[in-house]
N, C-alpha and C positions, 0 to 999 in steps of 0.2 A: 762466540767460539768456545769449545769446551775445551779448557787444560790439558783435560786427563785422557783425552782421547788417544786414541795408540798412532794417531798418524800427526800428533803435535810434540814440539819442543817445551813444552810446558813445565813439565816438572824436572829437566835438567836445568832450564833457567830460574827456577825458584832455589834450588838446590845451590845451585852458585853465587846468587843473592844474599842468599840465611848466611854462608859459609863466611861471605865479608861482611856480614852484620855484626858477626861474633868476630873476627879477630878486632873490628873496629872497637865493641865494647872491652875487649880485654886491655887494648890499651889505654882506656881511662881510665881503669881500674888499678894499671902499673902505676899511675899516678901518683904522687902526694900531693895533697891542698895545706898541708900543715904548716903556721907560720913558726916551727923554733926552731927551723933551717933556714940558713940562707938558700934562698933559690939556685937553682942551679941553674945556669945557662941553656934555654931553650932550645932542643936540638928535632928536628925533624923527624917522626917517627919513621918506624922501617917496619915495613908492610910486607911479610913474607909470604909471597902468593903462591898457591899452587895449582897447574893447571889439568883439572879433571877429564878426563878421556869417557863421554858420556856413554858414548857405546859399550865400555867395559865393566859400565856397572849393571845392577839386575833390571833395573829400571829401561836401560838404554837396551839391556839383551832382551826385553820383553819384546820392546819397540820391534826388533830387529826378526824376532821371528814369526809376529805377528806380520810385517809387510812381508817375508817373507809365504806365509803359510796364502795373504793375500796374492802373492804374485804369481804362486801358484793356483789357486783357486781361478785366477784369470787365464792363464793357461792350460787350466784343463776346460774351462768355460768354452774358450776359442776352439782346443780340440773336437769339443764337443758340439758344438754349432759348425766346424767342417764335414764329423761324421754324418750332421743330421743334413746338411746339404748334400752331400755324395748321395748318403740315400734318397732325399727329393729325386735329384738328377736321375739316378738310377730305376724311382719309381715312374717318374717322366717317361725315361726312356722305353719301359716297359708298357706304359701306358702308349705309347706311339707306335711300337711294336702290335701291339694288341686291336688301336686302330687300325693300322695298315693291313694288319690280318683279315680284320673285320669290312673293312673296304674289299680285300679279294674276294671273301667270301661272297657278299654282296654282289661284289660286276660279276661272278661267274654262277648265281644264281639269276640275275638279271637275263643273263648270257641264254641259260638253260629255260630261263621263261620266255622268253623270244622264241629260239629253237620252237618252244613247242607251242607258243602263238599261231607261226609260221605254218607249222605242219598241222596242226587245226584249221584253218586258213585253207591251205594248199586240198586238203581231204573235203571241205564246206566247198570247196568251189568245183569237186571234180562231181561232188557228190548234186551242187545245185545244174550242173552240164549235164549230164546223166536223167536231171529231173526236166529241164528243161528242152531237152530233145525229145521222151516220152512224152511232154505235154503238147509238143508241136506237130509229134504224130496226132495224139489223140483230136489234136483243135483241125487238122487238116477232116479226118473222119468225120468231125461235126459239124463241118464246115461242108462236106458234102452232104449230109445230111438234111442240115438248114437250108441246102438249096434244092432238095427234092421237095420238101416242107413246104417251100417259099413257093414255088412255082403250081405245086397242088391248090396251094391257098389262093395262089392268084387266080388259077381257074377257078375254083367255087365264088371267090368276090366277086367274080364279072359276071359269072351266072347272079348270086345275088341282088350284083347289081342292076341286073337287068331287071330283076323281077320288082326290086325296090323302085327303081324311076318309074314303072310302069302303074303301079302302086302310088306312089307320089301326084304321079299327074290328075289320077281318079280322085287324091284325096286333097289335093292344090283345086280341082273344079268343085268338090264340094265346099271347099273351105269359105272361095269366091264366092259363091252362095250365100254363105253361111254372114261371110260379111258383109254381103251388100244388105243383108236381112238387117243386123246389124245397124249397121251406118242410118238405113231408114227407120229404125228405132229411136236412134241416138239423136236423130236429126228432130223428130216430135219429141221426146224429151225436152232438149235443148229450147225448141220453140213456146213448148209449155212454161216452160223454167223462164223464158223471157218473160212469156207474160204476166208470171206468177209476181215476178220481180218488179216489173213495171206496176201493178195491180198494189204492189205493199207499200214500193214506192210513194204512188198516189196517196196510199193511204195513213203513210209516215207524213208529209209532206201538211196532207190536212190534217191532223190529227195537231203536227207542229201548228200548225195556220190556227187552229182551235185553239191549243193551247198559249201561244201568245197572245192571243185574245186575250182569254181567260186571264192571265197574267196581266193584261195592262188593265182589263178593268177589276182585275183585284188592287194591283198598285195605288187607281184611281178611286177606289171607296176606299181604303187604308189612310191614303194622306185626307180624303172629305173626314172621315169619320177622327182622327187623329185630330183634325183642324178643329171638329165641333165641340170635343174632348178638349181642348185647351180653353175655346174660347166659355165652355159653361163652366170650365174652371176659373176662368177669368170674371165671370157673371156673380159666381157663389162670393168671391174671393173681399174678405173684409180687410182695404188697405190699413197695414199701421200706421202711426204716424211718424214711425221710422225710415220709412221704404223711403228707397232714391233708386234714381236713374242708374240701369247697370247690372243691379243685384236679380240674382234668379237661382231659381233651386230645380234638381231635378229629383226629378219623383219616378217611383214603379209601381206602378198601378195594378191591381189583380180583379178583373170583371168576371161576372158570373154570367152564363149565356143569356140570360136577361136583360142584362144591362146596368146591373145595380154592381157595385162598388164592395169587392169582397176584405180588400187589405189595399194599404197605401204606405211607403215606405219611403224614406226620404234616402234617397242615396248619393245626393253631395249637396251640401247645405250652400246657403249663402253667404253665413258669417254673422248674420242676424237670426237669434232663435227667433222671436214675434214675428219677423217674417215668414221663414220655413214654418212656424206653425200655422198660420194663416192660411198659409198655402196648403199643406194637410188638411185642413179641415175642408177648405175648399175640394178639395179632390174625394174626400168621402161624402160629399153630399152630392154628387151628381147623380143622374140616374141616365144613361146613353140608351133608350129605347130603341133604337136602331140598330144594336145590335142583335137583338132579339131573330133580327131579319134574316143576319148573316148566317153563309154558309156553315156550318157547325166545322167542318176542317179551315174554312178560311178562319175562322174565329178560334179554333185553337195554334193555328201558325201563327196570327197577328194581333187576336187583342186578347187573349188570354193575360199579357204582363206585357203590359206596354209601358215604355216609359216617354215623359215628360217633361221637360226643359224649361218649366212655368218663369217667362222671361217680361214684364210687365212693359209697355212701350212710352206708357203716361203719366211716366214716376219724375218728383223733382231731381234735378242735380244736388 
């Protein structure tokens, strides 16, 4: 709290405070402490107060026209926040005023665009009446018309027509003609075509008959010759003394149409090199004379690169 403020009792009470601090000090000072009296009989001092009327001094007059100059300042504050509501209200009112104006003006432009909706309206419909009884004259006219039209056009159709069927029938008897010519055409075609068919048939049929032939006895010199190819592989083949029951290599062989042994390649061993090599060597020393014989297409479908499963049957365990 601040003392000094103008709406506090502050420095009248400090003031009244000081004032008995000092009469208290004066009576100690009335005193004597000196011992070459006897003492005098100790009597109650007497405390002469007086009571200050705070408002009457400069201090208490400040107070007083400061709340005062305040309690005016609030009442003109309040004045003035009445005025400035009267004038709201009054600017309200004006503004309500001003709507309600603006609303008349509005429904009686409203009013006057109706009006003359209406009579646009009223003038489009006398004016589409007017149009539309001229047009039902004119569509009657045309209408007779389209039936003078119609009934001319019917006489010429029927003449037309007469001359069209007459027509028709001359071009209905040639056509008859035309297709039985036709049909008997189509009919040897057709016949030919049978036979053609039959004839290719026959001659798919043998040609298949030939060529499964051909096929079984190629299948049947491939496995002879395949057989003869292992067993002179077998013939060449110098056992190790490793070899046992089981073990076999397979080989690819590449012959030359003569029958001699162009390249030999070992394409999955046995697990035993001296075996697999034995086996190699055996396979480039053969010489299969017999293929010299062979068809040059059977011999490059079949033994060009043959392979061999060189599997011995006479090996220990």
């Amino acid at each position: 709290m601040n003392l000094l403020s103008k709406d506090s009792y502050g420095v009248p009470a400090l003031l009244a405070v000081g004032l008995h601090l000092v009469i208290v000090a004066a009576c100690f000072v009335a005193v004597d402490f000196s011992d070459n009296e006897k003492p005098l009989p100790k009597r109650p001092p007497i405390v002469n107060a007086t009571v200050v009327d705070i408002s009457q001094t400069i201090i208490g007059k400040r107070e007083e026209e400061k709340k005062k100059i305040i309690q005016q300042q609030a009442i003109a504050k309040k004045e003035k926040e009445k005025e400035k509501e009267a004038q709201q209200k009054a600017k309200k009112l004006e503004q309500r005023k001003a709507l309600e104006a603006q609303k008349k003006r509005l429904a009686q432009a409203k009013e006057a665009k109706k009006k003359a909706v209406e009579q646009a309206a009223a003038k489009k419909k006398a004016a589409a009446e007017k149009e539309k009884a001229a047009d039902a004259a004119k569509k009657k006219q045309q209408e007779a018309l389209i039936a003078k039209q119609e009934a001319e056009k019917k006489k010429r159709i029927e003449q037309e027509k007469a001359a069209q069927e007459k027509k028709r029938q001359a071009e209905e008897a040639k056509q008859l003609a035309e297709k039985e010519r036709q049909r008997k055409q189509a009919a040897a075609r057709e016949a030919e075509k049978e036979r053609l068919a039959k004839e290719a048939a026959e001659a798919a049929a043998a040609k298949k008959a030939e060529e499964e032939k051909k096929a079984a006895e190629e299948a049947q010199m491939v496995q002879s010759i395949s057989g003869l190819i292992n067993d002179r592989i077998t013939a060449a083949w110098n056992r190790p003394p490793s070899a046992r029951n089981g073990m076999k290599t397979e080989l690819a062989i590449s012959f030359l149409p003569s029958g001699e042994v162009l390249a030999v390649n070992i394409i999955k061993g046995s697990g035993d090199a001296l075996f697999d090599q034995r086996a190699e060597d055996a396979a480039r020393s053969i010489v299969v004379k017999e293929l010299s014989e062979v068809d040059p297409y059977v011999f490059d479908r079949n033994f060009r690169r043959v392979v061999i499963i060189f599997n011995p049957q006479d090996l220990r365990n």
